[in-house]
C-alpha positions as CSV (number, residue, x, y, z in Angstrom):
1,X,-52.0,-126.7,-67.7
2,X,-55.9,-127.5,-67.2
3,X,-57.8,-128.1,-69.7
4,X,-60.8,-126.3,-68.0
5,X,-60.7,-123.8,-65.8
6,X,-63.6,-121.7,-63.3
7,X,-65.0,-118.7,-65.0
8,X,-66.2,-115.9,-62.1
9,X,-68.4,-113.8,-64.5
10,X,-70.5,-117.0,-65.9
11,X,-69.8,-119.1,-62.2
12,X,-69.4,-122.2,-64.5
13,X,-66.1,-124.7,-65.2
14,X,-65.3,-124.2,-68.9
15,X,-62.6,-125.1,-71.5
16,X,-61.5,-122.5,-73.8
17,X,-63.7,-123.0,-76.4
18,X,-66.2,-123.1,-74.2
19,X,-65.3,-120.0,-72.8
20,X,-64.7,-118.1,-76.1
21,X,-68.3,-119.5,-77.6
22,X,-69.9,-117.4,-74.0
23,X,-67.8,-114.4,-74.7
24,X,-68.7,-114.4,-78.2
25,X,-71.9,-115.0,-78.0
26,X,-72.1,-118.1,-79.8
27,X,-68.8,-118.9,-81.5
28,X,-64.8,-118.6,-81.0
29,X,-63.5,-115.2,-82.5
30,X,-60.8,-116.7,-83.8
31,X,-59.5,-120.5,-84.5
32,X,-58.8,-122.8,-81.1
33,X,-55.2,-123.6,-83.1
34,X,-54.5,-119.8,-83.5
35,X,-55.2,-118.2,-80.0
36,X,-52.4,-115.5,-81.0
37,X,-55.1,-113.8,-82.7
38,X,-57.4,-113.2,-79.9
39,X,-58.3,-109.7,-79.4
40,X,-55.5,-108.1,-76.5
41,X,-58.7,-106.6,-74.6
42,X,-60.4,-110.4,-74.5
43,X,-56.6,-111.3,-73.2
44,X,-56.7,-109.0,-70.0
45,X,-60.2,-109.8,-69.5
46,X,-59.3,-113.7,-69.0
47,X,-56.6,-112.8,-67.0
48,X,-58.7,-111.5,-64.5
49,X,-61.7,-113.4,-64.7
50,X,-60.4,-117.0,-65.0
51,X,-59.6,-119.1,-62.2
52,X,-57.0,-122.1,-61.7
53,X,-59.4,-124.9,-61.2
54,X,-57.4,-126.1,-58.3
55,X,-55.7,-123.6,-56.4
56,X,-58.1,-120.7,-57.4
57,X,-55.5,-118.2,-58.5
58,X,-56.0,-115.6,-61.6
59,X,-54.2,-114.6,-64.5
60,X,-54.8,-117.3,-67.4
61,X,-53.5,-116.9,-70.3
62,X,-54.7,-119.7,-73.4
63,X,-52.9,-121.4,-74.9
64,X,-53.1,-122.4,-78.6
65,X,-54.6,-126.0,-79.6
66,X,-52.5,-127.8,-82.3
67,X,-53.1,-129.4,-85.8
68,X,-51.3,-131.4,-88.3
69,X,-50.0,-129.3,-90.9
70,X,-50.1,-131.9,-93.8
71,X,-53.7,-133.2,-92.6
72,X,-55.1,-130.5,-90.5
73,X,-55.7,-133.3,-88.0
74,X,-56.2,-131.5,-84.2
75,X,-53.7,-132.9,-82.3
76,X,-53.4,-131.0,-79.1
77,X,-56.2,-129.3,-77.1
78,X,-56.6,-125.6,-76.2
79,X,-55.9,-125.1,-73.0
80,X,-55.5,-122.6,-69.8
81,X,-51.9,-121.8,-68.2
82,X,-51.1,-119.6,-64.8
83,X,-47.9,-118.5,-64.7
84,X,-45.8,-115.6,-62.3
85,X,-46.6,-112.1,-64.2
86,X,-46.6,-108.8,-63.1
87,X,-50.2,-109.0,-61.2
88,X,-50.1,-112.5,-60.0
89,X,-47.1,-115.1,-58.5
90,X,-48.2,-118.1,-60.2
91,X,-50.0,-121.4,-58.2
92,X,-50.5,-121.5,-54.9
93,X,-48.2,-124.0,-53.0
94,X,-48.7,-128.1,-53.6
95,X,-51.6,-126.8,-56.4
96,X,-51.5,-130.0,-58.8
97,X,-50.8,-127.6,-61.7
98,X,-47.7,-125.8,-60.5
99,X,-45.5,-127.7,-61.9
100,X,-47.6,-128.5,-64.8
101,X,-47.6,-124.5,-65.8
102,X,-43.8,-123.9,-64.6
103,X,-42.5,-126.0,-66.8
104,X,-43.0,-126.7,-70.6
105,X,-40.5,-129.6,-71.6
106,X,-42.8,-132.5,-71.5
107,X,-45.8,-131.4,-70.4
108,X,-48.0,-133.2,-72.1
109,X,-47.3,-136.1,-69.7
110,X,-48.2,-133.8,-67.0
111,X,-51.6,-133.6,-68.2
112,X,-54.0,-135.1,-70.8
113,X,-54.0,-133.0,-73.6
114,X,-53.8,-135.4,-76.1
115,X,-56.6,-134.4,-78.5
116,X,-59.1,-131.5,-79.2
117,X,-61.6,-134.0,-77.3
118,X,-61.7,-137.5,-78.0
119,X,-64.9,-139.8,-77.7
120,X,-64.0,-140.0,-73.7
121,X,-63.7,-136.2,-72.6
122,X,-66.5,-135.0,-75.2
123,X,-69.1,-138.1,-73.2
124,X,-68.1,-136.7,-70.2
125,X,-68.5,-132.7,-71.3
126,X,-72.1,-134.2,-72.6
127,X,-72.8,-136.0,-68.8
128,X,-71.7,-133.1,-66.5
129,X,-74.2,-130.7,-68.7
130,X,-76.7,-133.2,-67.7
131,X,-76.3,-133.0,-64.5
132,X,-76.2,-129.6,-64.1
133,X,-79.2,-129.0,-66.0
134,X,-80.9,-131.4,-64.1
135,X,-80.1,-130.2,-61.0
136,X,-78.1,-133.4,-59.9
137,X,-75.4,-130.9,-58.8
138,X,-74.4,-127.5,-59.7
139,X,-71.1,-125.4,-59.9
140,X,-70.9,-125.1,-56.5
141,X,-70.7,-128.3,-55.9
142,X,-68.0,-128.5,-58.0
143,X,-66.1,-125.6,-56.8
144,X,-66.5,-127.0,-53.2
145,X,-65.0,-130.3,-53.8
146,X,-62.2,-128.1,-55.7
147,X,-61.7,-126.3,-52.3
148,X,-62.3,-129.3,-50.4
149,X,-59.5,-131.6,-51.8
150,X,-57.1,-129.0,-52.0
151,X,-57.5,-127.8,-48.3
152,X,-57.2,-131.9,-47.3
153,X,-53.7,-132.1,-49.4
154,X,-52.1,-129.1,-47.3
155,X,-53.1,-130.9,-43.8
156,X,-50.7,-133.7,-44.4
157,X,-47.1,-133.1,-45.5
158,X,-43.6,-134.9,-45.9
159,X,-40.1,-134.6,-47.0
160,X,-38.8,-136.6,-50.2
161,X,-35.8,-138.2,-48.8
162,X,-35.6,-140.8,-51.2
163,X,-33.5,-141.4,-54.4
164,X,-34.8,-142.3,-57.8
165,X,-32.8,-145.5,-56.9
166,X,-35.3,-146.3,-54.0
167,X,-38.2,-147.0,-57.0
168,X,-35.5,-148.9,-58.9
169,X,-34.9,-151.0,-56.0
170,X,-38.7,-151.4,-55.1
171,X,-39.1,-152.8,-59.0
172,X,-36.4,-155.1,-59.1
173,X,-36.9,-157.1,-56.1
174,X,-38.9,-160.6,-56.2
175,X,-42.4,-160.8,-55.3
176,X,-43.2,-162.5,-51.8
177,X,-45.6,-164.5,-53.7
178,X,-43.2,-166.1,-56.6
179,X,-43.3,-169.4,-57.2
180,X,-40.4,-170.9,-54.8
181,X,-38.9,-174.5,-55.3
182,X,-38.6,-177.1,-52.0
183,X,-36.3,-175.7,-49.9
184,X,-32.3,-176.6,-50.2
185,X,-31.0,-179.4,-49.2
186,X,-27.1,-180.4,-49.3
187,X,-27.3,-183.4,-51.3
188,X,-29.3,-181.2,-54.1
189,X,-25.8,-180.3,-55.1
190,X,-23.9,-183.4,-56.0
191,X,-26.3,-183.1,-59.1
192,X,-24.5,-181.4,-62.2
193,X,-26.8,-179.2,-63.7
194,X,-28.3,-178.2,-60.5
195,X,-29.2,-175.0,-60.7
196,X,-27.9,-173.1,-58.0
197,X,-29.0,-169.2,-58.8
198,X,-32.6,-170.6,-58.7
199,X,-32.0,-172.2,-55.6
200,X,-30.7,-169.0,-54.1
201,X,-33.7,-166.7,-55.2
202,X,-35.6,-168.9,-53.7
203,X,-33.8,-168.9,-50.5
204,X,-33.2,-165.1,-50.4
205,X,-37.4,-164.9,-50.7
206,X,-38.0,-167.5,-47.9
207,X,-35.4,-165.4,-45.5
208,X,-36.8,-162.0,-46.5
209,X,-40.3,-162.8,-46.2
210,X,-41.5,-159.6,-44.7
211,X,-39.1,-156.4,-46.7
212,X,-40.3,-158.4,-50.0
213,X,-44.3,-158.7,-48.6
214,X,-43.8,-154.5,-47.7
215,X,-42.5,-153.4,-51.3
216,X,-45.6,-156.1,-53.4
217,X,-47.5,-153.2,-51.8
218,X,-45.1,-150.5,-53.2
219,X,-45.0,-152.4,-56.4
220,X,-47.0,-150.1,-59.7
221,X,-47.2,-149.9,-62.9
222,X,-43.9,-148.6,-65.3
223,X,-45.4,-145.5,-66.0
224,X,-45.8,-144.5,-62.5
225,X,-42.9,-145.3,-61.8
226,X,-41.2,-143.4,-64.3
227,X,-43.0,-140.4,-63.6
228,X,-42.0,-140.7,-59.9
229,X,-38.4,-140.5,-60.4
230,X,-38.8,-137.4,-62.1
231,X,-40.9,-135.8,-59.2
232,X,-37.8,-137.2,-57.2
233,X,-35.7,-135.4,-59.7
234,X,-37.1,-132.1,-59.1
235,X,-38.5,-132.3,-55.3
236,X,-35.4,-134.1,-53.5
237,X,-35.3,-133.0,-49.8
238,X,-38.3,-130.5,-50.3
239,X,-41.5,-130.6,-48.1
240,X,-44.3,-132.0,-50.5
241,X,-48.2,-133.0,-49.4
242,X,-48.7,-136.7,-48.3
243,X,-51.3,-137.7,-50.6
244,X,-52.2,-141.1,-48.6
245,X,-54.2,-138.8,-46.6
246,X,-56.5,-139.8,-49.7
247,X,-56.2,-143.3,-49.8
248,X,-59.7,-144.0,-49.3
249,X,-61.0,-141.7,-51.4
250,X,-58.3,-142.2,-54.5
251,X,-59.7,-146.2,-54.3
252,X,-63.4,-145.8,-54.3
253,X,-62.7,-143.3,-57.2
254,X,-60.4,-145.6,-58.9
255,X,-63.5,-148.1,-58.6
256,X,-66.1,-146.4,-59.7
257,X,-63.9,-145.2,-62.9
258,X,-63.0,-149.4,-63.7
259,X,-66.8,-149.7,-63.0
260,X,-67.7,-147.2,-65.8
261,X,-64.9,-148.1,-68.4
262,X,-66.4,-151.9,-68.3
263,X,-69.9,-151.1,-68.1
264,X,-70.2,-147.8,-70.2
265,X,-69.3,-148.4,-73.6
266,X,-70.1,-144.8,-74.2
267,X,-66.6,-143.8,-72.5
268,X,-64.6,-146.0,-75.0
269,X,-62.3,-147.5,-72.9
270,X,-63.6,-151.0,-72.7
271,X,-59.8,-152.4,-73.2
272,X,-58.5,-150.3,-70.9
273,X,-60.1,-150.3,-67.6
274,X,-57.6,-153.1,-66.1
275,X,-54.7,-150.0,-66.8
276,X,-57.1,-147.6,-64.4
277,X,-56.0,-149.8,-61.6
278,X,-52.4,-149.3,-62.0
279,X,-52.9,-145.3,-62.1
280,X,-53.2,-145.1,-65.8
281,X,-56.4,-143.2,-66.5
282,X,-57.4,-140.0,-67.7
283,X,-57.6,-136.7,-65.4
284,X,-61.4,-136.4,-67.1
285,X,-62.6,-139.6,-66.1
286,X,-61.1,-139.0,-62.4
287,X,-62.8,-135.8,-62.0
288,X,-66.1,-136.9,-63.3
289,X,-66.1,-140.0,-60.6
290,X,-64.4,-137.9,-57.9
291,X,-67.5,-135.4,-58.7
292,X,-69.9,-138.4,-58.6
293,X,-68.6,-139.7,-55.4
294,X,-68.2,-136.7,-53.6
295,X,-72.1,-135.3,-54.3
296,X,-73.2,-138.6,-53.1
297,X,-71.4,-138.7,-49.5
298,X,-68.6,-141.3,-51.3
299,X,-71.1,-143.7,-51.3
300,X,-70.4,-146.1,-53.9
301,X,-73.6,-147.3,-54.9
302,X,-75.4,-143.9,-54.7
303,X,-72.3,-143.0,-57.4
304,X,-73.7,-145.4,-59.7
305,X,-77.4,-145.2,-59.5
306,X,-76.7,-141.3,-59.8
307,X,-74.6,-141.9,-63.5
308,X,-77.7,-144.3,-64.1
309,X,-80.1,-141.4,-64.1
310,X,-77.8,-138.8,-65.5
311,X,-77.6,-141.5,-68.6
312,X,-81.7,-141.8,-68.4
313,X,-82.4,-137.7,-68.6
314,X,-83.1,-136.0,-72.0
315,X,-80.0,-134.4,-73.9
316,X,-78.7,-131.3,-72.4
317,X,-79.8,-128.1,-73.8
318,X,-77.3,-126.2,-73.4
319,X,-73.5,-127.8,-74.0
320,X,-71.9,-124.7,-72.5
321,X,-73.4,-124.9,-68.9
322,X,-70.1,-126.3,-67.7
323,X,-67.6,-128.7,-67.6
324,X,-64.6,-130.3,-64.9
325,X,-62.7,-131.6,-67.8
326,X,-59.6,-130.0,-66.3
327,X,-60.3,-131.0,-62.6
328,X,-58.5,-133.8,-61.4
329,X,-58.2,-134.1,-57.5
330,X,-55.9,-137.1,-58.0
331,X,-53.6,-135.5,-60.2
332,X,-49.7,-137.9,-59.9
333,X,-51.3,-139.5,-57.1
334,X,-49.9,-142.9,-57.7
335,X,-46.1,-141.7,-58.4
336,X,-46.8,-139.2,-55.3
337,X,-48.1,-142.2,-52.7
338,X,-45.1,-144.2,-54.4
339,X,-42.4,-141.8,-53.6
340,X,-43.9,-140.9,-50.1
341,X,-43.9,-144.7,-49.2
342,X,-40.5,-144.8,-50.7
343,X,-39.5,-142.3,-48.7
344,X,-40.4,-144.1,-45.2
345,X,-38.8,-147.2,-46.4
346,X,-35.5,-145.2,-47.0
347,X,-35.8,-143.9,-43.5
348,X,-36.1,-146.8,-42.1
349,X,-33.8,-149.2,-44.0
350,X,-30.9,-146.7,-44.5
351,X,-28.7,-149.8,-45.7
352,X,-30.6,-152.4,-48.2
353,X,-28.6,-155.0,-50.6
354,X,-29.1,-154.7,-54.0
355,X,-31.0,-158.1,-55.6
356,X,-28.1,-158.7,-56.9
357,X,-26.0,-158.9,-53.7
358,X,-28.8,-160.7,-52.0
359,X,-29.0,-163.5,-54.3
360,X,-24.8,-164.0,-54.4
361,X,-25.1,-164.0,-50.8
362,X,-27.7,-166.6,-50.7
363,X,-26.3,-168.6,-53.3
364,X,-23.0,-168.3,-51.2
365,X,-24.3,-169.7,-48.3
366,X,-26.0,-172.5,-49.9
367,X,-22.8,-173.7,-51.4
368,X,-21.2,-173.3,-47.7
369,X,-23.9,-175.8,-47.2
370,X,-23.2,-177.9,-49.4
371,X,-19.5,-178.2,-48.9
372,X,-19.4,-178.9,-44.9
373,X,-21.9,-181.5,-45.8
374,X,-19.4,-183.1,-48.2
375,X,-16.8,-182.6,-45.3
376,X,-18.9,-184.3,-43.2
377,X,-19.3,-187.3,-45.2
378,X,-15.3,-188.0,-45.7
């Protein structure tokens, strides 16, 4: 469910008010809460004319924005969706909106819709105008990182053998760098209150060293994680893309968008830019650093200084040249890279004890310890 999406007649990214101010010369026909309304004719021309901003199919319908009905408050934006109908069969395969469009429970956490346009989407509208207008980069360029992202995600595939268990599992476990007391020693327990299920987690984290050091690196934030066990819900066993293909890319954008959170008050998200690095950020600010990045080679530095003269240039003139809003390349990446990693470490630890049954077996063998030590002694 983008919130933007490619126009072919006016060759531009829009969003749908965007799109209804071109077609109407100037303003929306009708109210971006009351799409209903919209003239049939305008309907079938979207249809054709729209395009899925990553998989490139047709047949967009809008859908309505909402508001609060005591305060009139917007609450939801407008939006595109591309579903199966009679002249078209939905996304393409692995398009980062299928699922997105096929299903409506919940979908809001699919992808940010959460306001008309807050202070961070309506900055970014404001900069990617700029830079169009500017020649800095054009709709092509933004088309052909479109087509280039999504022909790099279908090169690379992998099954989801894993169980929503598997991220359970990955979350429970101690990290390889927790604070570990001196290592046992028999005579430790002739003391009363010794505590003996501190002395086993730090026994079981000594003797599993290297499983624990492999899943700190699996280790994210709650949100991804929930998300991924509901990607596991609905893709068990199927043949999914392997985004780690773009690792590299995923972290120099991830970089660039903590870099702009803490240096751009503009974006309002100065308190938020430590949660970027855990996968929680916006699909706008991800595509407007992808966008960045990928003009510039993905060199980092040449990102920046290019946002540096974007922010220098006079005001657009026109806020209606275009937008990428709705364009996020990295769309679930961090619960996708979780559950393909996940997936590996099922295949190649079919058998793994439970934290729970690794600490009662370590605290087991230290009291072993401890009692043919006492046997000795007699």
């Amino acid at each position: 469910m983008p919130t933007t999406a490619y126009s072919t007649y006016f060759r531009c990214e829009l969003d749908v008010e965007q799109l209804l101010a071109k077609m109407g010369k100037g303003a929306s026909p009708v109210p971006l809460h009351q799409l209903d309304g919209l003239d049939p004719l305008w309907r079938e021309w979207i249809k054709k004319d729209i395009r899925c901003p990553s998989c490139g199919v047709a047949g967009a319908t809008l859908i309505s924005g909402a508001v609060a009905k005591r305060s009139g408050k917007a609450l939801r934006q407008a939006h595109f969706r591309f579903q199966p109908g009679e002249q078209n069969n939905g996304h393409l395969r692995y398009c980062d909106f299928e699922l997105a469009d096929r299903e409506s429970k919940g979908v809001e956490s699919l992808v940010a819709l959460g306001g008309p346009r807050n202070r961070e989407t309506r900055y970014i509208r404001y900069l990617v105008c700029i830079g169009i207008e500017q020649g800095m980069f054009s709709q092509a360029d933004i088309r052909a990182m479109r087509q280039w992202f999504f022909e790099n995600k279908q090169k690379s595939r992998f099954v989801v053998t894993c169980a929503e268990e598997n991220i359970d599992y990955i979350a429970s476990m101690p990290s390889s760098r927790a604070p570990a007391l001196s290592e046992f020693s028999p005579p430790y327990g002739e003391i009363p209150s010794f505590n003996w299920r501190h002395a086993a987690i730090s026994r079981f984290i000594r003797d599993n060293g290297s499983l624990l050091t492999q899943l700190d690196s699996l280790k994210t934030s709650s949100q991804v994680a929930s998300r991924a066990k509901e990607l596991i819900t609905r893709y068990r066993q199927s043949e999914m893309f392997d985004v780690s293909i773009l690792q590299p890319y995923y972290s120099s954008t991830i970089e660039l968008a903590v870099f702009f959170a803490r240096e751009c008050p503009e974006f309002g998200l100065q308190n938020k830019y430590h949660a970027i690095r855990w996968g929680v950020s916006s699909n706008a600010l991800l595509a407007f650093c992808a966008l960045l990045l990928y003009v510039t080679q993905w060199e980092f530095e040449s990102a920046i200084a290019l946002m540096g003269a974007i922010m220098q240039s006079p005001e657009p003139k026109d806020l209606l040249a275009g937008n990428i809003i709705g364009l996020n390349p990295f769309h679930d990446y961090a619960a996708w890279k979780l559950i393909r990693d996940a997936s590996v470490m099922s295949i190649k630890w079919s058998v793994l004890p439970t934290y729970k049954e690794g600490i009662d077996a370590a605290e087991a063998t230290l009291r072993e310890e401890h009692r043919l030590w006492k046997l000795a002694r007699i």
